[in-house]
LUMNU-170658 format. One record per atom (N, C-alpha, C): atom name; x, y, z. Coordinates in pm, 1 decimal. Atoms other than C-alpha are relative to their C-alpha. Example, Ala and Ser with C-alpha at 12.3 -4.5 7.8 and 13.67 -1.06 7.14 Angstrom:
! residues 2
["N" [89.0 -119.0 0.0]]
["CA" [1230.0 -450.0 780.0]]
["C" [90.0 120.0 0.0]]
["N" [-82.0 -119.0 -6.0]]
["CA" [1367.0 -106.0 714.0]]
["C" [-77.0 109.0 73.0]]
! end
This chain:
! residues 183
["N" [-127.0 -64.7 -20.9]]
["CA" [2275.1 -4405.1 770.6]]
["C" [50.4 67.1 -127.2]]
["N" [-101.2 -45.6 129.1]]
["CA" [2379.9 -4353.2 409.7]]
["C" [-75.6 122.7 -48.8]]
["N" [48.5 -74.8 19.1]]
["CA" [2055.4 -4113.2 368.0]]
["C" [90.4 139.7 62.2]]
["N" [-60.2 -62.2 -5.5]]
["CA" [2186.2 -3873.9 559.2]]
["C" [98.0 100.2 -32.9]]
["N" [-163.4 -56.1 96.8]]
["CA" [2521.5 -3841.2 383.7]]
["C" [-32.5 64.5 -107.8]]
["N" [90.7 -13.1 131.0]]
["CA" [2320.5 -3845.0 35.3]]
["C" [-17.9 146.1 85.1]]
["N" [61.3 -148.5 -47.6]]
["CA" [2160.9 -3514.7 166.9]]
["C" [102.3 74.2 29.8]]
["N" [-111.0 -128.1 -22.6]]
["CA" [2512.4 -3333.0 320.2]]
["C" [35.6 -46.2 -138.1]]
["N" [-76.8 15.6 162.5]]
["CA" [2658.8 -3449.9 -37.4]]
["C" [-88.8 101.7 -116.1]]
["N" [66.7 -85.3 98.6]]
["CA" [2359.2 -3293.2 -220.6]]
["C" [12.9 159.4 72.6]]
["N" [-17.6 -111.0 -71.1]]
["CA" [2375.0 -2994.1 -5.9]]
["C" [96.4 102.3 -34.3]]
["N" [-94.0 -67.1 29.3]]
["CA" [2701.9 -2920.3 -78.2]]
["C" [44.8 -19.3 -140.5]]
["N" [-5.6 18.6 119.9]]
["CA" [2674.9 -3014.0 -412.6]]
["C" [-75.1 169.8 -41.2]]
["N" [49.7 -112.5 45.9]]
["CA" [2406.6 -2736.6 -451.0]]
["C" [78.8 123.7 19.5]]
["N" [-90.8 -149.8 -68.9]]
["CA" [2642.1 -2448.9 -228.9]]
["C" [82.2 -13.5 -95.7]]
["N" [-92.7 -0.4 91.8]]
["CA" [2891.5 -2502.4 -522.2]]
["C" [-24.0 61.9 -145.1]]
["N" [44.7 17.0 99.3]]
["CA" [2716.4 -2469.8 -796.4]]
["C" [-98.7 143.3 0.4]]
["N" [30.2 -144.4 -14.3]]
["CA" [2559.0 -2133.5 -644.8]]
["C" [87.8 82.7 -97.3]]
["N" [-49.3 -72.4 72.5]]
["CA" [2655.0 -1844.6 -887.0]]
["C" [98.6 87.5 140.7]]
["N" [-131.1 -128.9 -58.4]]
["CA" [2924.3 -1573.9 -747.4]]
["C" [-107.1 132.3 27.9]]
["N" [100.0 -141.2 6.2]]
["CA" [2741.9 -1238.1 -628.7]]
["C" [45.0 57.8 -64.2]]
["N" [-39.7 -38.2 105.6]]
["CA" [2949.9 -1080.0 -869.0]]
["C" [-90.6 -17.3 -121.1]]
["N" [50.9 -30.0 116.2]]
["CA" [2795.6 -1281.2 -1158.0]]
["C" [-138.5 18.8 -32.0]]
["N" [94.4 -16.3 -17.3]]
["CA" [2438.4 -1239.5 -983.5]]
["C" [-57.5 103.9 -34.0]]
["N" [27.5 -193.7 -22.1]]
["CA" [2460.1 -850.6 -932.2]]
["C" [129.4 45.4 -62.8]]
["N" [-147.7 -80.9 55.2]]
["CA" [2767.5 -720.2 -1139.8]]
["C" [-67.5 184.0 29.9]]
["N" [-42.8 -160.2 -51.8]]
["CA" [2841.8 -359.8 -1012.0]]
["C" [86.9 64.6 -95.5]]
["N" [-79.7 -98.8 40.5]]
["CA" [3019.1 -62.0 -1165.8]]
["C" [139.4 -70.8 79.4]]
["N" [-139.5 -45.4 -41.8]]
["CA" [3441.7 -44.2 -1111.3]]
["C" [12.5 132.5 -15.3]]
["N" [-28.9 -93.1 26.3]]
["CA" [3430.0 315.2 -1071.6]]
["C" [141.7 54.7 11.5]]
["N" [-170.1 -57.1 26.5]]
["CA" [3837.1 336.7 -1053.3]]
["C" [39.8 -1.4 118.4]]
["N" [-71.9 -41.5 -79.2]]
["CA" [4052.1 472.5 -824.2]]
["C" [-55.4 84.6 62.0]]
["N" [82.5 -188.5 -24.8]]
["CA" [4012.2 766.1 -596.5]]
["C" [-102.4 -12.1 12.5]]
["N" [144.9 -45.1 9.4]]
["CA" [3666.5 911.2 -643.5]]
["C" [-26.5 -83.2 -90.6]]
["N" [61.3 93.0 97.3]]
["CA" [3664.6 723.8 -949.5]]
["C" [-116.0 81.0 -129.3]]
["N" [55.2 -96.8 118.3]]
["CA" [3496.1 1062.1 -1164.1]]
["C" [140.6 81.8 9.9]]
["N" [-96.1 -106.9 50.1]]
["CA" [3678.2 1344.2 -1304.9]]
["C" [-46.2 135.3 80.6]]
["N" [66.5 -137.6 -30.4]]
["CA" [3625.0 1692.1 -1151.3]]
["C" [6.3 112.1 -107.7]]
["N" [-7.5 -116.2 71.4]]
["CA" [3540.3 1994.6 -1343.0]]
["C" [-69.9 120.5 60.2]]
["N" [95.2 -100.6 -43.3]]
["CA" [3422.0 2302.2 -1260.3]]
["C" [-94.6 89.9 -69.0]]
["N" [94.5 -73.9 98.1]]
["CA" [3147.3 2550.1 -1360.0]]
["C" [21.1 31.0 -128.8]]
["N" [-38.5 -5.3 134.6]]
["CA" [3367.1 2679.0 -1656.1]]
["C" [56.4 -100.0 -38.3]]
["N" [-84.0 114.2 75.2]]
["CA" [3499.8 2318.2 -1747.3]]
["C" [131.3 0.2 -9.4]]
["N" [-156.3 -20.5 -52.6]]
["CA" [3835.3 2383.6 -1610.1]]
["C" [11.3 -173.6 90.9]]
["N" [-24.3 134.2 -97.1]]
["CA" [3961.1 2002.6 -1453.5]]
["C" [29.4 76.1 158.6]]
["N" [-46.4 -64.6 -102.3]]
["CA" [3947.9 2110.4 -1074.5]]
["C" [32.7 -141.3 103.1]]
["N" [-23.4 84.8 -103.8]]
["CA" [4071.4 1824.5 -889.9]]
["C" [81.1 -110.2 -71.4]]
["N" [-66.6 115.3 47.5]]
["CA" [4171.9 1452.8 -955.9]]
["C" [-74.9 -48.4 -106.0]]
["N" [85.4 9.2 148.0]]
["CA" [4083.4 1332.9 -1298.5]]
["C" [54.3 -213.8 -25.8]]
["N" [21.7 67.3 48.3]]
["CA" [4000.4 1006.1 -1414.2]]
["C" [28.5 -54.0 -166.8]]
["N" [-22.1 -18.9 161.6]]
["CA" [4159.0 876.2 -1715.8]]
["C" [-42.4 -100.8 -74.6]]
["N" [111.4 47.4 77.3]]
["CA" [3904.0 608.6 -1835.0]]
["C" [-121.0 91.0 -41.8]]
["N" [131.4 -41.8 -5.7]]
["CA" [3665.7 854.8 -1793.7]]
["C" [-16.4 108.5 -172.9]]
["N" [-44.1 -80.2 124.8]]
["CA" [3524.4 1042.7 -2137.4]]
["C" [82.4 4.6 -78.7]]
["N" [-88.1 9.9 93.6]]
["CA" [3729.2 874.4 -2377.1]]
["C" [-63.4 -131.1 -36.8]]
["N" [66.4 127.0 65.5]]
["CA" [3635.6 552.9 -2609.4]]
["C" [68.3 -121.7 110.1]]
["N" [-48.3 106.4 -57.3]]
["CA" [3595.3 228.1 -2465.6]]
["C" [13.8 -148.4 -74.8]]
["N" [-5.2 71.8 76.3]]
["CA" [3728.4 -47.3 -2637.9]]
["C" [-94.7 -153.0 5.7]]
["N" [117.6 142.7 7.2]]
["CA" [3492.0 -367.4 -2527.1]]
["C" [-87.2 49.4 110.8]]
["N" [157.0 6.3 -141.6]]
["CA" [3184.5 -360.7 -2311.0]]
["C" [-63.9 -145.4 33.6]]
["N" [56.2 155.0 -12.9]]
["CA" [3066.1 -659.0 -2155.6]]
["C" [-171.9 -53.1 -2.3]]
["N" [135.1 -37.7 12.9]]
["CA" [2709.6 -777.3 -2177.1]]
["C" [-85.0 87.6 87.0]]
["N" [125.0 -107.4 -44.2]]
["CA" [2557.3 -558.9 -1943.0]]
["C" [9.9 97.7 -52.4]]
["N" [-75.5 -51.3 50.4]]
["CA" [2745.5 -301.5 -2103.4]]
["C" [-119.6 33.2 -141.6]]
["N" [45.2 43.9 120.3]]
["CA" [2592.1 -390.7 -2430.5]]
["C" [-134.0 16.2 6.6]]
["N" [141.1 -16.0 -5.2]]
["CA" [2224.0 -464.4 -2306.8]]
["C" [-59.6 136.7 19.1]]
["N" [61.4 -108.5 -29.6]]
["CA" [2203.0 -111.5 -2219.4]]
["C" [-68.0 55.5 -97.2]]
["N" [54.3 -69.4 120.0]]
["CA" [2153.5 -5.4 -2579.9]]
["C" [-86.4 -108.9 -64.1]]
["N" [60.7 54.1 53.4]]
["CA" [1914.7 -245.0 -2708.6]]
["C" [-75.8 35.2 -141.2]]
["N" [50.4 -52.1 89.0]]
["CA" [1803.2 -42.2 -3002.7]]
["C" [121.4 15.5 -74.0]]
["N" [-106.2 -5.9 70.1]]
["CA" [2123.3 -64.7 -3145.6]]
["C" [65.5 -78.3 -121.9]]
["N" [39.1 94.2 144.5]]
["CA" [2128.8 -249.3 -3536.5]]
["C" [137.2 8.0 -62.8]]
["N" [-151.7 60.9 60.2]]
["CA" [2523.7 -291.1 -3552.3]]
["C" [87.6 -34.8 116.9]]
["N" [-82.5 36.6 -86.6]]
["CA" [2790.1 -395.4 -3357.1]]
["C" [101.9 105.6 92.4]]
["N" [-34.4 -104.0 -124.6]]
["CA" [2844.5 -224.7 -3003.2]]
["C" [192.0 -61.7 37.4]]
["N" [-148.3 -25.3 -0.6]]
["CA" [3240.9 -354.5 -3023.1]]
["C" [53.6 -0.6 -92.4]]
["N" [-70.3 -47.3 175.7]]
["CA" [3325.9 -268.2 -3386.8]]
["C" [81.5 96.1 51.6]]
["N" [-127.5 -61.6 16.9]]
["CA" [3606.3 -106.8 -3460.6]]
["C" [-49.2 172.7 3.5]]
["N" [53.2 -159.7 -20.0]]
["CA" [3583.2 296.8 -3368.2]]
["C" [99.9 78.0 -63.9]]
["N" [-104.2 -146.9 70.2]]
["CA" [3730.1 597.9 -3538.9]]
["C" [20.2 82.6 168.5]]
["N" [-42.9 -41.2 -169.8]]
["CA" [3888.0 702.9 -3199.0]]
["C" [18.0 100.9 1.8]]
["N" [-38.3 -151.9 0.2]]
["CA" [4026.3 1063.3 -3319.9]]
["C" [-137.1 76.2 -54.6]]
["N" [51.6 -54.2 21.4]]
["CA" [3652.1 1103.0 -3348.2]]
["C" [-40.3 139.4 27.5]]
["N" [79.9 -154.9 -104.8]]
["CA" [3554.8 1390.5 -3105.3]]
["C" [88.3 61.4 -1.9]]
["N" [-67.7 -121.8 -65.9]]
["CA" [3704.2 1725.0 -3033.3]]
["C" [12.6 28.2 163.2]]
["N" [39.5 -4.8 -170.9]]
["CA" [3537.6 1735.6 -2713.6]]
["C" [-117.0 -66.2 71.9]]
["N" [120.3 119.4 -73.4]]
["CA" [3332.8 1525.0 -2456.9]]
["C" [18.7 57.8 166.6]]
["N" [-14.4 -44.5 -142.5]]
["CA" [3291.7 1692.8 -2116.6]]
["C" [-150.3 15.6 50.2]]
["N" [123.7 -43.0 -69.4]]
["CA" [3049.0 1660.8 -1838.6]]
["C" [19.9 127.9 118.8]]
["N" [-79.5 -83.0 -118.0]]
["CA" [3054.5 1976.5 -1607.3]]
["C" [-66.9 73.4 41.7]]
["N" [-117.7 40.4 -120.9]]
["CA" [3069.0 2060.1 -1333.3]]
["C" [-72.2 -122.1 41.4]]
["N" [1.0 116.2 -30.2]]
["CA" [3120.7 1765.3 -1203.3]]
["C" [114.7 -37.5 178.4]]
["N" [112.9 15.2 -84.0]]
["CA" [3050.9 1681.3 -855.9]]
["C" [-108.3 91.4 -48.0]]
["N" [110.8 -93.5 -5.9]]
["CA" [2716.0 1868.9 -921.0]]
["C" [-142.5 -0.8 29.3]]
["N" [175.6 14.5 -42.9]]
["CA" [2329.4 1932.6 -822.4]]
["C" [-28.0 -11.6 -213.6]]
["N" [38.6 -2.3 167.1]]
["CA" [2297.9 2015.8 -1233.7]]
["C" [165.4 -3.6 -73.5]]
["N" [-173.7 7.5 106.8]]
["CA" [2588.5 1976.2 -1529.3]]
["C" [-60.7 -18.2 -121.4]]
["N" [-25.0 11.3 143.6]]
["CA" [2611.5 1998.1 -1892.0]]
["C" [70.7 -108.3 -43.3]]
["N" [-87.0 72.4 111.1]]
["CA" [2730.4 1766.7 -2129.6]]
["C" [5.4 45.7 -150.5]]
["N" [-21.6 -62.0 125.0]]
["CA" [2861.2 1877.7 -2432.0]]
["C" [109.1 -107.5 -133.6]]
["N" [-83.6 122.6 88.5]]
["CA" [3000.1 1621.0 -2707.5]]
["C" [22.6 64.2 -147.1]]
["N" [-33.3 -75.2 87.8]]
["CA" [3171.9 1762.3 -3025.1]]
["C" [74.1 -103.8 -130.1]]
["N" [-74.3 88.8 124.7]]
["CA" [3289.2 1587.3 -3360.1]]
["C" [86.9 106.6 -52.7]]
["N" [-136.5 -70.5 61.0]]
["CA" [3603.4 1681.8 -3515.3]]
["C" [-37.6 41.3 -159.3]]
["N" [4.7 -21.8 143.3]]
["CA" [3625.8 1887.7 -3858.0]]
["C" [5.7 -103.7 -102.0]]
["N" [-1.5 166.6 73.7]]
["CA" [3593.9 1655.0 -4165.6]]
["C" [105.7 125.0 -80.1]]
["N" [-175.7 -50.2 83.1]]
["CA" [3873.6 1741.2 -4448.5]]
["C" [-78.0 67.9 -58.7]]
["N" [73.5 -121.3 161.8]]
["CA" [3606.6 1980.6 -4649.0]]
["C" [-54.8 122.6 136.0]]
["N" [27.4 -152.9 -79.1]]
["CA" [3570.3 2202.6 -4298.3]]
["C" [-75.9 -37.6 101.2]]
["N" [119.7 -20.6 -99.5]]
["CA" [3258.6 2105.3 -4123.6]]
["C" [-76.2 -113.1 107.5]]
["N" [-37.0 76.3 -81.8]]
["CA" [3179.9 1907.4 -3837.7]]
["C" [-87.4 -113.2 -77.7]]
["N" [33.8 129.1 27.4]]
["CA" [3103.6 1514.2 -3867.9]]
["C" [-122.4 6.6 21.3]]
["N" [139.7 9.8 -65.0]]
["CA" [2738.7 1462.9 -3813.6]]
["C" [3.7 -111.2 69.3]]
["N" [57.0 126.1 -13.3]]
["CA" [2584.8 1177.3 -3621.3]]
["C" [-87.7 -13.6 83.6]]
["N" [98.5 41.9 -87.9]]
["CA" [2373.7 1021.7 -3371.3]]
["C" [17.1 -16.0 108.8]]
["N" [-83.7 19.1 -109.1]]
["CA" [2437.1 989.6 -3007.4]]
["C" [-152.6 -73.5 124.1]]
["N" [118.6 50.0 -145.2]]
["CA" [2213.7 770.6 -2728.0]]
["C" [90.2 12.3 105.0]]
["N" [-39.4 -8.5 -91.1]]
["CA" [2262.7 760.9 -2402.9]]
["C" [-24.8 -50.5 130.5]]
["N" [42.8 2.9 -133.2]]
["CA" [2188.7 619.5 -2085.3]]
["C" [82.1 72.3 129.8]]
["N" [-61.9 -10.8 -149.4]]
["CA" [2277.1 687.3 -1710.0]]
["C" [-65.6 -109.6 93.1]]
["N" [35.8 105.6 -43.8]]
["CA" [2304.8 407.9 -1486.5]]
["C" [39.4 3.8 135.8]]
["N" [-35.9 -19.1 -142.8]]
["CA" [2367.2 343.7 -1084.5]]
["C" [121.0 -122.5 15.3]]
["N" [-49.1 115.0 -11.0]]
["CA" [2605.0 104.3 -981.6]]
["C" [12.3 -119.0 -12.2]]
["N" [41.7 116.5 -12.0]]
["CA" [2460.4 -172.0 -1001.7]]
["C" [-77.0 -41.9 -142.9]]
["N" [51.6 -28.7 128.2]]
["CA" [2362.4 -116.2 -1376.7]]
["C" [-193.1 46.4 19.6]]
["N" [168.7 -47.0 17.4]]
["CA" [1997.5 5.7 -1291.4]]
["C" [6.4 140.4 -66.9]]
["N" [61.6 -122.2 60.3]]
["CA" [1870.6 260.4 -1544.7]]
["C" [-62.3 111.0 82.7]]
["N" [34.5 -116.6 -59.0]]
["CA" [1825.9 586.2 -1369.9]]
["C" [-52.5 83.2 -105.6]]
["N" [84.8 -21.0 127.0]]
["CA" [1744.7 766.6 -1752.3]]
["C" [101.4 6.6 -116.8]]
["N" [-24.0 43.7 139.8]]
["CA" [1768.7 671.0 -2086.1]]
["C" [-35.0 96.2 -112.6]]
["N" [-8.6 -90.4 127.1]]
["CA" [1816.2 941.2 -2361.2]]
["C" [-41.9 -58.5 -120.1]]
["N" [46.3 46.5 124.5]]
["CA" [1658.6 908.6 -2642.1]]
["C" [121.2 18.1 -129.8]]
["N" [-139.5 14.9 106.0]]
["CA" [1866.4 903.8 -2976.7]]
["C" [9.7 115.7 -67.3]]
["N" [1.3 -168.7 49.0]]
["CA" [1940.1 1245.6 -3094.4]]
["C" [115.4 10.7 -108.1]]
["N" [-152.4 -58.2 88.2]]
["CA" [2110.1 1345.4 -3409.8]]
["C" [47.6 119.0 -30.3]]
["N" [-111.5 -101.4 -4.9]]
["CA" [2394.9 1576.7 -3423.9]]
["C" [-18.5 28.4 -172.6]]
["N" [-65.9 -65.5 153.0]]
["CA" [2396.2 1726.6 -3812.6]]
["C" [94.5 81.0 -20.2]]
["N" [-125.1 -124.4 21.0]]
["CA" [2609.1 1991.5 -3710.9]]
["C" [157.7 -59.3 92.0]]
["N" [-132.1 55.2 -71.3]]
["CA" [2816.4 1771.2 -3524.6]]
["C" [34.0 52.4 166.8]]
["N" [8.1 -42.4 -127.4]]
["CA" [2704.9 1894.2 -3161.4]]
["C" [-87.4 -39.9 35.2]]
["N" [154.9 9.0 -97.5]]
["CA" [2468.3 1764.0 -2880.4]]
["C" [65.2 36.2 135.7]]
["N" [-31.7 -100.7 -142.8]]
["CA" [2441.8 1933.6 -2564.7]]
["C" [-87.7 1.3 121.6]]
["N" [90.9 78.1 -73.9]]
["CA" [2249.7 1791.9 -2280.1]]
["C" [2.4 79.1 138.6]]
["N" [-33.4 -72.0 -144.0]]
["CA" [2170.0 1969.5 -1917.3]]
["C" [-95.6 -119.2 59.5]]
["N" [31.9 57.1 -85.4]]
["CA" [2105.4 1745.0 -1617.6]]
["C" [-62.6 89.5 136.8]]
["N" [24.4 -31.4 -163.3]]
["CA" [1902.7 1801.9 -1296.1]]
["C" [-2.6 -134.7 66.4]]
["N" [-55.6 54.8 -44.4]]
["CA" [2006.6 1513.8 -1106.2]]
["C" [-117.9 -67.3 91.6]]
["N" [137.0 72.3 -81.1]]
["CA" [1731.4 1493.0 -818.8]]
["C" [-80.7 10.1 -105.2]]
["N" [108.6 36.3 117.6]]
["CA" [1479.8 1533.7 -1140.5]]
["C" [28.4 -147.7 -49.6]]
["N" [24.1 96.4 37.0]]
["CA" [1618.8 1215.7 -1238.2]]
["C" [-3.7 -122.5 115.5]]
["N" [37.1 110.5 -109.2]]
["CA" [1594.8 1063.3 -922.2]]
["C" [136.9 -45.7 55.4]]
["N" [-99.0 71.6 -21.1]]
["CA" [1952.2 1009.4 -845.1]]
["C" [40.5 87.2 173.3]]
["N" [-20.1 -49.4 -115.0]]
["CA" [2076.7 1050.2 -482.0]]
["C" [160.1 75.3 8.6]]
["N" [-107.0 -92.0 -7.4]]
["CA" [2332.1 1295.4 -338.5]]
["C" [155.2 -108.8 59.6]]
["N" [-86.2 62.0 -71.8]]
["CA" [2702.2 1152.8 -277.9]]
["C" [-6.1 -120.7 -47.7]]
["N" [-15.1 180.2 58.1]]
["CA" [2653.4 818.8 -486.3]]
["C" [63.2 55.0 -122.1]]
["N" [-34.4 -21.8 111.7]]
["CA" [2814.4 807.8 -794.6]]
["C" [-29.5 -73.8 -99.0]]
["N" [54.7 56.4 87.0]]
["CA" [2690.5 718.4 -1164.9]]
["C" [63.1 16.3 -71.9]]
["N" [-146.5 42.7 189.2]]
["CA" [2827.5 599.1 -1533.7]]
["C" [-137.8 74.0 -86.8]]
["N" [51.0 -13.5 99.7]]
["CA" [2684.2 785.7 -1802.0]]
["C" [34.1 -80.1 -112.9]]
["N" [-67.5 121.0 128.0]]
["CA" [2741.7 528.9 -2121.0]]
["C" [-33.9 68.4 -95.0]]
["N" [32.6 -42.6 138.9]]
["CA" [2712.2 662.5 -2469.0]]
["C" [42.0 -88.2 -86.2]]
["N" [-82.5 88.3 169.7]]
["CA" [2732.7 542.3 -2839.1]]
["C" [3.0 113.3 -109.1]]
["N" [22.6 -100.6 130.6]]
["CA" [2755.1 793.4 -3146.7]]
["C" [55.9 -128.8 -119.8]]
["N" [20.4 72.9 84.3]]
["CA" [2699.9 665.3 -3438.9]]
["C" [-54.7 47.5 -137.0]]
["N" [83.6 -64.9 144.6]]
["CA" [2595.1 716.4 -3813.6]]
["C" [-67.5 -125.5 -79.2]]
["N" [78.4 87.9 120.0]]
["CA" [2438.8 521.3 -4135.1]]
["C" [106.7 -110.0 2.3]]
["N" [-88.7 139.9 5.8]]
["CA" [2754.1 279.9 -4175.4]]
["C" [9.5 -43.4 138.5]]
["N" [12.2 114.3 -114.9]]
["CA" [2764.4 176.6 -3800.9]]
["C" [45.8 122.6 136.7]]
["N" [-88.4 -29.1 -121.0]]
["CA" [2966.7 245.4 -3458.9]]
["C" [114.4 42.2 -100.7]]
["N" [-113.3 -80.0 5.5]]
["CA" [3165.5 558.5 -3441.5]]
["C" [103.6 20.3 96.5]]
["N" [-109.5 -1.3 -89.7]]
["CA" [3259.2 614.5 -3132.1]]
["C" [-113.7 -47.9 170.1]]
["N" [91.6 39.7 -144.8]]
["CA" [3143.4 466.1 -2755.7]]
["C" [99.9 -13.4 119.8]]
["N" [-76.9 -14.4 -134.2]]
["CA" [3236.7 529.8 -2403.1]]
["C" [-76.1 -10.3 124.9]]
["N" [33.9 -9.6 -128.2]]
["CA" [3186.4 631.5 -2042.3]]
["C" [-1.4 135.8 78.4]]
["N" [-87.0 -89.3 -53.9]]
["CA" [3202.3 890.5 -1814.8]]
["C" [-65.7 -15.7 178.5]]
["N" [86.7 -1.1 -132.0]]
["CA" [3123.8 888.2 -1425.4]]
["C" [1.9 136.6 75.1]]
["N" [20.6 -115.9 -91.8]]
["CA" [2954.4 1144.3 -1233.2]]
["C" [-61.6 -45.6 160.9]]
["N" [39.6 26.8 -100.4]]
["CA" [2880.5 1221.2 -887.6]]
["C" [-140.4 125.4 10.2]]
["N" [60.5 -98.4 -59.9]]
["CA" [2577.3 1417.0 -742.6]]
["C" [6.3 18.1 125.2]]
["N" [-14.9 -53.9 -112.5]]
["CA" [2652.8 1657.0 -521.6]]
["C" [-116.2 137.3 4.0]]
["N" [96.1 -89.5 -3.0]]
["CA" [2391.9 1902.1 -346.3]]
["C" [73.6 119.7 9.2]]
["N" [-96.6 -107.5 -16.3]]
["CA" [2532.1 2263.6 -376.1]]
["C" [2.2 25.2 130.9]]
! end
């Protein structure tokens, strides 16, 4: 008789002690709304805009973090926030889009240099593609997407993550989410 019990007791001992699907499969919060920004062909905002999106993010959590694994300082150090001039992906819904990321003048004229990686990820943090690490000297990188080339489907939406960075450490790191749409 007492076997029995023993067994619903362990049973429900184990169902407890199950993780959360949350902390199994952590997912994107793509926001509100659409949860991207819109822009259009000339980088004009054409719709509802996202205001996490393309701007520094102050902590990342470990998945967050694991994305950059090649990274030899600390991914929540302190950021020079009035780094960039400009950070736009566009257009955005799109089959293809630009990204264009810009460092601000330094006090002798000429732009900041640095380094910038990058991934793009799906919801569910799966690597869709991983940019290699490209440095900016002039203080510009400028990236064009084809979308089905990277394998991403139409009508889902994705986080691009970035870090820029130089010789002393973390400059600046963020987000931005896009959607692909087929024209």
């Amino acid at each position: 008789m007492h076997k029995p019990l023993l067994f619903a007791a362990l049973l429900l001992a184990l169902a407890a002690c199950k993780s959360t699907p949350d902390a199994a499969s952590p997912t994107i919060d793509f926001g509100p709304g659409d949860g991207f920004s819109y822009r259009d062909g000339s980088n004009y905002p054409a719709g509802t805009q996202d205001p996490t999106d393309w701007s520094t993010d102050a902590t990342w959590n470990e998945q967050e973090k694991a994305l950059f694994p090649d990274a030899k300082f600390d991914l929540n150090a302190a950021q020079t926030t009035t780094f960039l001039q400009s950070n736009w992906l566009y257009p955005n819904s799109a089959a293809q889009s630009s990204w264009l990321v810009n460092s601000r003048k330094s006090a002798t004229g000429g732009s900041v240099p640095f380094t910038c990686m990058a991934v793009i990820v799906g919801s569910k943090f799966q690597i869709m593609q991983r940019l290699p690490a490209t440095e900016a000297p002039s203080g510009y990188v400028g990236r064009a997407f084809d979308y089905a080339q990277i394998g991403l489907h139409p009508g889902e939406r994705y986080r691009l993550y970035y870090v820029l960075y130089n010789a002393t450490g973390l400059l600046y790191k963020g987000h931005g989410d896009i959607r692909y749409d087929k024209p």
